[in-house]
VODO-499425 format. One line per 2 residues: number of its first residue (from 1); for each residue x, z, y of C-alpha. Coordinates in pm, 1 decimal. Example, Ala and Ser with C-alpha at 12.3 -4.5 7.8 and 13.67 -1.06 7.14 Angstrom:
BEGIN
1 = 1230.0 780.0 -450.0 ~ 1367.0 714.0 -106.0 .
//
This chain:
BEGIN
1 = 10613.9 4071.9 9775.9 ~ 10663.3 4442.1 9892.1 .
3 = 10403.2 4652.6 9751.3 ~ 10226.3 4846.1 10065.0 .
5 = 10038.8 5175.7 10013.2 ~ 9806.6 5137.6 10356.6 .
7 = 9560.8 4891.0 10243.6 ~ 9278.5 4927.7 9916.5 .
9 = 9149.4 4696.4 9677.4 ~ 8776.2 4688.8 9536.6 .
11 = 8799.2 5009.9 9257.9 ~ 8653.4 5322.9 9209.4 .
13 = 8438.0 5487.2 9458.6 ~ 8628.3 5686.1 9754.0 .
15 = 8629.3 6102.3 9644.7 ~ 8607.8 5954.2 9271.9 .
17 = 8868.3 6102.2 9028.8 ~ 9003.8 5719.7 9000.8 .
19 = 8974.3 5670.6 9391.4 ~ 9352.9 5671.4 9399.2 .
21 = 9376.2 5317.2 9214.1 ~ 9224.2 5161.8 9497.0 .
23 = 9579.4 5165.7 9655.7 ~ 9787.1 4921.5 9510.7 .
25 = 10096.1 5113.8 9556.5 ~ 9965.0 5400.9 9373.6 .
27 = 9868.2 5144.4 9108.0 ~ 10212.9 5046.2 9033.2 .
29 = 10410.0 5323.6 9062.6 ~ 10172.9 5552.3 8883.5 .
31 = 10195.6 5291.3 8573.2 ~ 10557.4 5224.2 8600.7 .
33 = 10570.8 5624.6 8567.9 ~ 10361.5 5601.4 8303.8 .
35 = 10607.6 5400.6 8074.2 ~ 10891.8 5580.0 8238.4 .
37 = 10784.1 5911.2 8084.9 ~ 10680.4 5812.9 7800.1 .
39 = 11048.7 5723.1 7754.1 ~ 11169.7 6050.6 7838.0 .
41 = 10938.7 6199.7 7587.2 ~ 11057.7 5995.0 7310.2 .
43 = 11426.4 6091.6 7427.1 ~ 11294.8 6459.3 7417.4 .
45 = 11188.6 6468.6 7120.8 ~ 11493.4 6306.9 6960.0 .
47 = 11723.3 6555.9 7173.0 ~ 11570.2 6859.8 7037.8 .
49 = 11507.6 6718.8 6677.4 ~ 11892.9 6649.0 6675.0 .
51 = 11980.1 6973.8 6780.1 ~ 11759.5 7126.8 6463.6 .
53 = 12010.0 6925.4 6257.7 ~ 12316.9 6972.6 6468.5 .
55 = 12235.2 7391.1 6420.3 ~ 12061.9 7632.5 6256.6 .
57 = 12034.1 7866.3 6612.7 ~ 11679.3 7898.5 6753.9 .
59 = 11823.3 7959.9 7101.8 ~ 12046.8 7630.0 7095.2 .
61 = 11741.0 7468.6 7046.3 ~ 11537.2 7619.2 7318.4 .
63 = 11797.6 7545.2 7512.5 ~ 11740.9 7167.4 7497.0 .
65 = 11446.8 7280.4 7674.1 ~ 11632.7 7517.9 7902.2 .
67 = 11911.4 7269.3 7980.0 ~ 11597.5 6995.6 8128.4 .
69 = 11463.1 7273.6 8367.0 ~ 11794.0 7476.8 8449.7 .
71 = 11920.0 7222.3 8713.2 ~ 11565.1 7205.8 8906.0 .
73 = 11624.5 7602.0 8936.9 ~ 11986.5 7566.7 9079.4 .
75 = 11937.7 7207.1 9226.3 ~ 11610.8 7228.9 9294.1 .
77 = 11601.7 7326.2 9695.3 ~ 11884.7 7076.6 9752.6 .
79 = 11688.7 6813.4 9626.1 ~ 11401.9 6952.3 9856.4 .
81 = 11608.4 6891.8 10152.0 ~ 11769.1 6590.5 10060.0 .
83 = 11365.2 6436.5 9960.5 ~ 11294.9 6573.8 10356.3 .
85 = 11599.4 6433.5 10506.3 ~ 11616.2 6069.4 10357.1 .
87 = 11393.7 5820.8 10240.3 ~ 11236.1 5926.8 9992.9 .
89 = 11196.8 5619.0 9804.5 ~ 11564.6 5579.5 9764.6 .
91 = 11607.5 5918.3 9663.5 ~ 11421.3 5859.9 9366.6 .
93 = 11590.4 5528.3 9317.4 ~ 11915.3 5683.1 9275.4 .
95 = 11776.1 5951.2 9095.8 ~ 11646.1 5706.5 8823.8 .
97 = 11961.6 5470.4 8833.4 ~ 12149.5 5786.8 8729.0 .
99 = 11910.4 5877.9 8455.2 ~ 11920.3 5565.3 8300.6 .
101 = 12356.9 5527.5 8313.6 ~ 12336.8 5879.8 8111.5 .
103 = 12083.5 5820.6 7844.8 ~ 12232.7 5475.0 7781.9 .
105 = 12551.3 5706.1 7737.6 ~ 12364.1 5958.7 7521.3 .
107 = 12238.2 5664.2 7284.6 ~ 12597.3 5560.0 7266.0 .
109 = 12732.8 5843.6 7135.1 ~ 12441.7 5923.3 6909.2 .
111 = 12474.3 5575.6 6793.6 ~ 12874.3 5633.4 6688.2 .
113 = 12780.8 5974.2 6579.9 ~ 13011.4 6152.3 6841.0 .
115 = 12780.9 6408.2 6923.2 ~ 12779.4 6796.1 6876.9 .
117 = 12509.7 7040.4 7055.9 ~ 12741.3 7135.6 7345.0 .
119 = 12777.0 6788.1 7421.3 ~ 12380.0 6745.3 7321.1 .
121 = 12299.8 7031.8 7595.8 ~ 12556.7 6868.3 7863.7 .
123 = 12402.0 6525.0 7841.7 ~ 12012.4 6713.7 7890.7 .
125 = 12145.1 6929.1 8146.5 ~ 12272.4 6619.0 8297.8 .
127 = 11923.9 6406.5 8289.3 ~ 11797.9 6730.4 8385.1 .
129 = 11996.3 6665.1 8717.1 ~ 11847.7 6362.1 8778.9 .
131 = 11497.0 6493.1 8719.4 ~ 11597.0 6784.9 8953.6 .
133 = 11700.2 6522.9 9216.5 ~ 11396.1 6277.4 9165.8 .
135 = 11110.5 6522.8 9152.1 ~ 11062.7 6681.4 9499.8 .
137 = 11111.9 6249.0 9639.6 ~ 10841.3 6188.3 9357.4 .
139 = 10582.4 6432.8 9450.4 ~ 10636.6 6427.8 9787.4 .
141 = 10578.0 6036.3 9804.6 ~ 10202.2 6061.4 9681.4 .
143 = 10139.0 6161.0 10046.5 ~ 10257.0 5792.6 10135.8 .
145 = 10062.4 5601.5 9844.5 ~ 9694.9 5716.4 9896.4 .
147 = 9468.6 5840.1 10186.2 ~ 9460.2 6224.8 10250.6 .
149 = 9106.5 6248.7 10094.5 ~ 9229.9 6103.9 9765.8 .
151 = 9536.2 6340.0 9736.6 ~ 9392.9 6600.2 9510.1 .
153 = 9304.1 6307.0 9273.4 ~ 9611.9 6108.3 9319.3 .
155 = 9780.7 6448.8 9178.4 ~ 9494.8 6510.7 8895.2 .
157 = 9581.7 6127.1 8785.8 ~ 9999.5 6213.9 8785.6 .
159 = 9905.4 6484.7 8546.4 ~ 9728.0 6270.0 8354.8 .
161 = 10021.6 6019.9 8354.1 ~ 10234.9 6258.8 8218.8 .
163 = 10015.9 6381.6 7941.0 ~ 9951.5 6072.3 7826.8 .
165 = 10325.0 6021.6 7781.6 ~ 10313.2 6370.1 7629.2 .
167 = 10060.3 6208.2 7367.4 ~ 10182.6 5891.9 7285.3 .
169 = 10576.2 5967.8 7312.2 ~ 10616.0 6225.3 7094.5 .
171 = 10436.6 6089.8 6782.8 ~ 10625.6 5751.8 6919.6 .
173 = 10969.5 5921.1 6911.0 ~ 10864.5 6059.2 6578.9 .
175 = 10819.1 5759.2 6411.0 ~ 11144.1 5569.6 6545.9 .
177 = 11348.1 5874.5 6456.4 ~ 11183.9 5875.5 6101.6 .
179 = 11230.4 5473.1 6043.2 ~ 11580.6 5462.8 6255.9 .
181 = 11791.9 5725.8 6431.8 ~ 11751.7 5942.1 6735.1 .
183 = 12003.1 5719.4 6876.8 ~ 11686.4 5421.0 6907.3 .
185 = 11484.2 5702.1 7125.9 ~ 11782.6 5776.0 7355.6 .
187 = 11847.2 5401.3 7396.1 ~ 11453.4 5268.5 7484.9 .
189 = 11461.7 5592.3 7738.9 ~ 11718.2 5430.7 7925.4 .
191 = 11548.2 5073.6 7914.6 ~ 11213.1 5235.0 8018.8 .
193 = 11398.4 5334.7 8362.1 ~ 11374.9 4989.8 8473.1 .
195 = 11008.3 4937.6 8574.1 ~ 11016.4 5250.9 8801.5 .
197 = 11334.4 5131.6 8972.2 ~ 11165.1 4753.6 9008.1 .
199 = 10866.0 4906.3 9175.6 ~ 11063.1 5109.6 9379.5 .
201 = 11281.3 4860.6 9510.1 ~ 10946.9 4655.9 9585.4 .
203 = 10761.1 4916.0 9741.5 ~ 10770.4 4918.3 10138.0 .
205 = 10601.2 5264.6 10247.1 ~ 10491.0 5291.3 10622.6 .
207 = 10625.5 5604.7 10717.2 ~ 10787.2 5777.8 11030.2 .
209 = 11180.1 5795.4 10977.6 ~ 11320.3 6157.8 10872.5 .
211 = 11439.8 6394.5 11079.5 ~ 11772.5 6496.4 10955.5 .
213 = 11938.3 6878.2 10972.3 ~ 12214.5 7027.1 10849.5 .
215 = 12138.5 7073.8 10457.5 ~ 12190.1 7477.6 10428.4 .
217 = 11970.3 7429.3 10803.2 ~ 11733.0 7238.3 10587.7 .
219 = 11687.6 7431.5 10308.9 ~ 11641.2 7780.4 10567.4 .
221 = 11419.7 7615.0 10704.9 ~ 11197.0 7565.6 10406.7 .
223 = 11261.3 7904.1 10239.1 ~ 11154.5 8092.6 10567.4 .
225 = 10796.5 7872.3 10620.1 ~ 10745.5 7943.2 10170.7 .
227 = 10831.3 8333.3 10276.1 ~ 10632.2 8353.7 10535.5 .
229 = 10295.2 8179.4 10405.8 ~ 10093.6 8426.9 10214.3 .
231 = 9909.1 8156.1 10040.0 ~ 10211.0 7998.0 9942.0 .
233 = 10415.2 8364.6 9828.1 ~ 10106.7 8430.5 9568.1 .
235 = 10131.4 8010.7 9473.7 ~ 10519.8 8046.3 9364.2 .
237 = 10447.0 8420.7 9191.0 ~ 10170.9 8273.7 8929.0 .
239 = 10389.3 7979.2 8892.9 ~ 10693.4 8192.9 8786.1 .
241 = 10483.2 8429.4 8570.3 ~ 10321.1 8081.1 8397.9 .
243 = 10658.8 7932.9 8368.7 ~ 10793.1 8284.2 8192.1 .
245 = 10507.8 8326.7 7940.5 ~ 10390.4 7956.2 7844.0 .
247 = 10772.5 7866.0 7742.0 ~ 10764.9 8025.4 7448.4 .
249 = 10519.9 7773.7 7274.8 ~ 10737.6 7421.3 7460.8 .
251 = 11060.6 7560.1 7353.9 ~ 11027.2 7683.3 7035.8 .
253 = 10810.9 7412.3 6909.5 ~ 11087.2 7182.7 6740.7 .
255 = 11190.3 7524.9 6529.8 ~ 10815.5 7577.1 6423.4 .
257 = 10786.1 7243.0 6283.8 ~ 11065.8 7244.3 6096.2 .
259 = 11170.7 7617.2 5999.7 ~ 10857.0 7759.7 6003.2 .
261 = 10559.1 7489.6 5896.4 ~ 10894.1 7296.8 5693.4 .
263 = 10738.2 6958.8 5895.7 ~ 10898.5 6653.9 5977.6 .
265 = 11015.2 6497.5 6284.4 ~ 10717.8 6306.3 6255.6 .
267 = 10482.1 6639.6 6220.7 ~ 10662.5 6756.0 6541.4 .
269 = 10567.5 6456.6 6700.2 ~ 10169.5 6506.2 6641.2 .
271 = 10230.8 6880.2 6780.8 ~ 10325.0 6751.2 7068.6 .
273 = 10079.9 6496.0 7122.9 ~ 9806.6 6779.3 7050.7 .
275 = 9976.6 6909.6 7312.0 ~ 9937.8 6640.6 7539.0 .
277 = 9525.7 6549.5 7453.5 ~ 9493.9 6883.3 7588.6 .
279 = 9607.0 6824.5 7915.0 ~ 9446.0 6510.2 7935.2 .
281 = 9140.0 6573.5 7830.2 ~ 9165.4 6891.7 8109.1 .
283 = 9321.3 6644.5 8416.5 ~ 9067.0 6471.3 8380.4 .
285 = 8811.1 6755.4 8447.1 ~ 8950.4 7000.1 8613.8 .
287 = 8902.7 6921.7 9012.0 ~ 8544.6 6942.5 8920.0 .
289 = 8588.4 7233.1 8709.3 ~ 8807.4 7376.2 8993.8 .
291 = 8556.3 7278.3 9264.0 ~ 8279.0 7486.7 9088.2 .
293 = 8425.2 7799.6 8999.7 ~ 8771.6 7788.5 9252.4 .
295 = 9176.7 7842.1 9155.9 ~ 9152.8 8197.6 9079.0 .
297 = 8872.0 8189.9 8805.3 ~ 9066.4 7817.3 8662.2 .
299 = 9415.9 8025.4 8670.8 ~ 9298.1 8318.1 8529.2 .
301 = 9113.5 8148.1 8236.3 ~ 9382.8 7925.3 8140.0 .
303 = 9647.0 8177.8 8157.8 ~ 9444.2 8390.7 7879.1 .
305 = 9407.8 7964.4 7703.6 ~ 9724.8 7943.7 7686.5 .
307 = 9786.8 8293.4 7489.1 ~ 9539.1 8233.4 7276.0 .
309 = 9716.7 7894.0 7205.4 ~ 10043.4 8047.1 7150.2 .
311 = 9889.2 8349.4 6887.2 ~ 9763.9 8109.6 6708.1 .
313 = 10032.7 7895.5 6693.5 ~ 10230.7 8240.9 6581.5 .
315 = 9923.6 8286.8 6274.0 ~ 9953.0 7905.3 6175.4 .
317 = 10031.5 7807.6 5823.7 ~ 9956.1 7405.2 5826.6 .
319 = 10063.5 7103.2 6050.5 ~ 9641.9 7039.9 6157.8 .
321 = 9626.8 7450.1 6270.7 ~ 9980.5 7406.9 6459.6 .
323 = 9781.6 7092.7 6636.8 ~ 9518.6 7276.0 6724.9 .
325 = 9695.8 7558.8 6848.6 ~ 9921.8 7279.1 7065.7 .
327 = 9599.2 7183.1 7169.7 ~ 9448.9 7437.2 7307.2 .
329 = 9815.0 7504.7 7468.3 ~ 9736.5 7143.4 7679.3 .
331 = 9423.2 7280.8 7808.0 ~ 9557.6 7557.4 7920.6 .
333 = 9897.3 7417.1 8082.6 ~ 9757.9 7179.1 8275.0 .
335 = 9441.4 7356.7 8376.2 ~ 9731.3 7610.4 8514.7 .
337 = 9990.8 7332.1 8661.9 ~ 9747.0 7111.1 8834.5 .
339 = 9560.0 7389.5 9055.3 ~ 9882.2 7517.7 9149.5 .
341 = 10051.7 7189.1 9249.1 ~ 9699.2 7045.1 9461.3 .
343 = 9741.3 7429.9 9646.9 ~ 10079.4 7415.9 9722.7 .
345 = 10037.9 7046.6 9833.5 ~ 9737.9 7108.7 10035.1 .
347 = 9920.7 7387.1 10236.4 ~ 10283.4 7262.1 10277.8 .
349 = 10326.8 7044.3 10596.6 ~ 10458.8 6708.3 10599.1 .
351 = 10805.0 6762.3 10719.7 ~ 10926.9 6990.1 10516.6 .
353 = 10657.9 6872.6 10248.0 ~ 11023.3 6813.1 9953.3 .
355 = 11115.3 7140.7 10014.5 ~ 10795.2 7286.3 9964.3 .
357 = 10741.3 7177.6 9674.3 ~ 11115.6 7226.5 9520.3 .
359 = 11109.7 7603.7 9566.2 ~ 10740.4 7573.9 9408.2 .
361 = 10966.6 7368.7 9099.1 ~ 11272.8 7607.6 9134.6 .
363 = 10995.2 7925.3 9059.0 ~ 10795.9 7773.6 8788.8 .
365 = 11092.4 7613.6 8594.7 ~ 11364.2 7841.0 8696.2 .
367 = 11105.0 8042.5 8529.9 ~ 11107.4 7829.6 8233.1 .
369 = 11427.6 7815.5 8179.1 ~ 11462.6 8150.6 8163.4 .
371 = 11170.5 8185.8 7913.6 ~ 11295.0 8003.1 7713.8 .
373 = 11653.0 8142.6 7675.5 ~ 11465.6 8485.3 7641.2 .
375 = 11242.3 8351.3 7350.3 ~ 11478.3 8157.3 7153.7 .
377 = 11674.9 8512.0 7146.1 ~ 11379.6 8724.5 7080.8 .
379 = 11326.4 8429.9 6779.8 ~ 11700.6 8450.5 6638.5 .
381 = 11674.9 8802.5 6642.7 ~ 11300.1 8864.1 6495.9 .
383 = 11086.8 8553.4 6414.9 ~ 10941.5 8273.8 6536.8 .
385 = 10600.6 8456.0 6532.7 ~ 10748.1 8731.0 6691.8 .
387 = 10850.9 8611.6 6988.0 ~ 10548.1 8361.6 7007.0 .
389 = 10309.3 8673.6 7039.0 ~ 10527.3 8874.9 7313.3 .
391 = 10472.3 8546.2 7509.2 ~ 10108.0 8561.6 7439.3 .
393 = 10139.7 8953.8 7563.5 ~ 10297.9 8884.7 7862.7 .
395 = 10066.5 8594.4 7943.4 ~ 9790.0 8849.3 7912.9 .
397 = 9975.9 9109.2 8121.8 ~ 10032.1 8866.3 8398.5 .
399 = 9627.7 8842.0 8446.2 ~ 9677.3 9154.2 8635.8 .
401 = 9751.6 8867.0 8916.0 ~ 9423.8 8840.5 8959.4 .
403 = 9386.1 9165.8 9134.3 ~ 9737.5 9207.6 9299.0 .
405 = 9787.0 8816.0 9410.8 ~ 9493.2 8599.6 9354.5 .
407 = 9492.2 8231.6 9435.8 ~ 9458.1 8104.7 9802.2 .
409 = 9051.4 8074.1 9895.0 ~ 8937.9 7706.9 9968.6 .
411 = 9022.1 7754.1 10329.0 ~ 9377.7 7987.9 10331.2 .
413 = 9606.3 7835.4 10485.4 ~ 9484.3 7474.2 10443.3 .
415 = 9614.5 7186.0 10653.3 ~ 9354.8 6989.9 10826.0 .
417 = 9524.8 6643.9 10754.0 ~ 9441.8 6721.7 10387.6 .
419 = 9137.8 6881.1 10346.1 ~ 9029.0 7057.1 10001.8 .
421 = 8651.7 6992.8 9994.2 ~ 8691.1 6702.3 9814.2 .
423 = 8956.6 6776.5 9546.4 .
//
């Protein structure tokens, strides 16, 4: 039986931070996600612990990284359109169909031991396609699987989704890499693909058809509103200048573990999942947190989190110090991530809704990607320290934000379909 997002089940109390699992579509698709990514964190973690023993190059490595976010910087406002101008549902269907064919591919040739890092980066940058394409569909979607009072929520609880994954994956992919190959993570990435396309194909969302245009149309469309919305301009600038600075400590963590700290895979994998308690433990907060004190003041402070997070990692001598410092990088990541992605939500209209939140993408990982190539060469050419503290100092710099281009107020630019006084 099609799963419908209009009606609710007996849950959590409406406004709650679990409100949103009173939908049943919500329900399904946010726990078919939920396996889904902690696949692609297992296959992450076995990409760019294969590259460390594929090469000895820092910047190869941060460029498994690179190669994940570089398509949603050059794809990213085609898949925008594309999420606006057909349903969205089977956007994301193909999207995940396509991811699975190329891990299953990836395992293959890991499996046969066929692989070198150029063909490493193409199969990333490929699944990075997919995650380009699927994305704007994804986010855009929550809009259709909860009432517009549990939206902030619905997106605190996606977070949390993903951090989970980010916390149980990696030391997961650690352990099968250790015990097996990385060819075992690539291949149980592509089976955990399957739930998400199940509950997709299930899932029958009442919507109004989309209005199609002409794709560069489309995509002018949604550049001009992001342009001209002030909110929105200072949105995409601290998402860009977060994207920059915070990449140091997500790409170059593989080369810590292993060059610098002389870890295992398996060390790597409990870096990450500090990592990942962070956010959690933060998603899980931070509406309220947000509520209290407002974006700016949130922003701000977990910008300066993060640097701290990524000085100490620079200072760390021991696996349980590197954890904490991973830690500490959570809190601040998703402190950041979340408040921008519930303000650009809030303030992007329904229509256009994919493409609005692609550029948003496009910024912050474009940004990303280019961190992380900038990094990994600052690392080759210095230290791993080294370039971990210039992060930090440009994450610091970038606090001048708060003065130039702070945060939208509650009320800038809101939509009244989705109000923020309950986020």
């Amino acid at each position: 039986m099609p799963v419908s997002p209009v009606h609710t089940t007996p849950g959590p109390t409406p406004g709650s931070a679990f409100a949103p699992f009173r939908y049943p579509a919500f329900r399904a698709i946010w726990t078919a996600n939920l396996f889904s990514s902690i696949g692609s964190m297992i296959q992450s973690v076995g990409a760019a612990w294969l590259m460390t023993e594929l090469t000895t190059s820092h910047l190869l490595v941060a460029l498994v990284q690179a190669s994940a976010t570089i398509p949603i910087l050059l794809l990213g406002m085609f898949a925008g359109a594309i999420a606006d101008n057909y349903d969205r549902r089977r956007v994301m269907m193909a999207a995940q169909v396509g991811m699975l064919i190329v891990s299953a591919v990836l395992a293959g040739l890991a499996f046969t031991d066929n692989i070198g890092p150029w063909s490493l980066l193409a199969l990333t940058l490929m699944v990075g396609i997919g995650t380009a394409l699927n994305g704007p569909a994804w986010q855009a979607s929550v809009r259709l699987q909860v009432g517009p009072t549990d939206l902030p929520q619905a997106i605190s609880l996606n977070a949390i989704s993903f951090n989970l994954a980010r916390s149980v994956g990696p030391a997961l992919g650690g352990i099968l890499i250790s015990l097996w190959s990385t060819s075992l993570a690539f291949a149980l990435n592509a089976i955990s693909y399957l739930g998400m396309i199940v509950v997709l194909a299930m899932w029958r969302p009442e919507s109004l058809p989309p209005v199609r245009e002409p794709m560069m149309q489309a995509i002018g469309r949604g550049i001009r509103f992001c342009a001209a919305s002030s909110p929105i301009r200072k949105v995409l600038l601290r998402g860009l200048l977060m994207g920059l600075g915070a990449s140091g400590l997500q790409a170059l963590m593989p080369s810590i573990a292993r060059d610098m700290l002389h870890g295992t895979e398996l060390d790597y994998g409990l870096m990450l999942g500090g990592f990942g308690i962070g956010s959690i433990v933060t998603a899980l907060k931070i509406s309220q947190i947000r509520r209290r004190f407002g974006s700016e003041a949130v922003v701000t402070t977990a910008t300066l989190i993060f640097a701290g997070a990524q000085v100490l990692m620079g200072l760390s001598t021991s696996i349980p110090m590197a954890v904490a410092a991973a830690f500490l990088g959570g809190v601040g990541w998703a402190s950041t991530m979340t408040s921008l992605n519930v303000a650009m939500q809030l303030r992007s209209p329904e229509d256009i809704l994919g493409r609005c939140l692609s550029i948003y993408q496009a910024v912050t990982f474009g940004g990303m990607a280019l961190g992380a190539w900038v990094w990994g060469a600052v690392a080759d050419a210095f230290s791993l320290p080294m370039a971990l503290h210039l992060a930090a100092v440009w994450l610091v710099a970038s606090t001048i934000m708060h003065f130039i281009a702070p945060m939208p107020t509650r009320e800038e630019g809101l939509l009244n379909s989705v109000p923020e006084s309950k986020p």
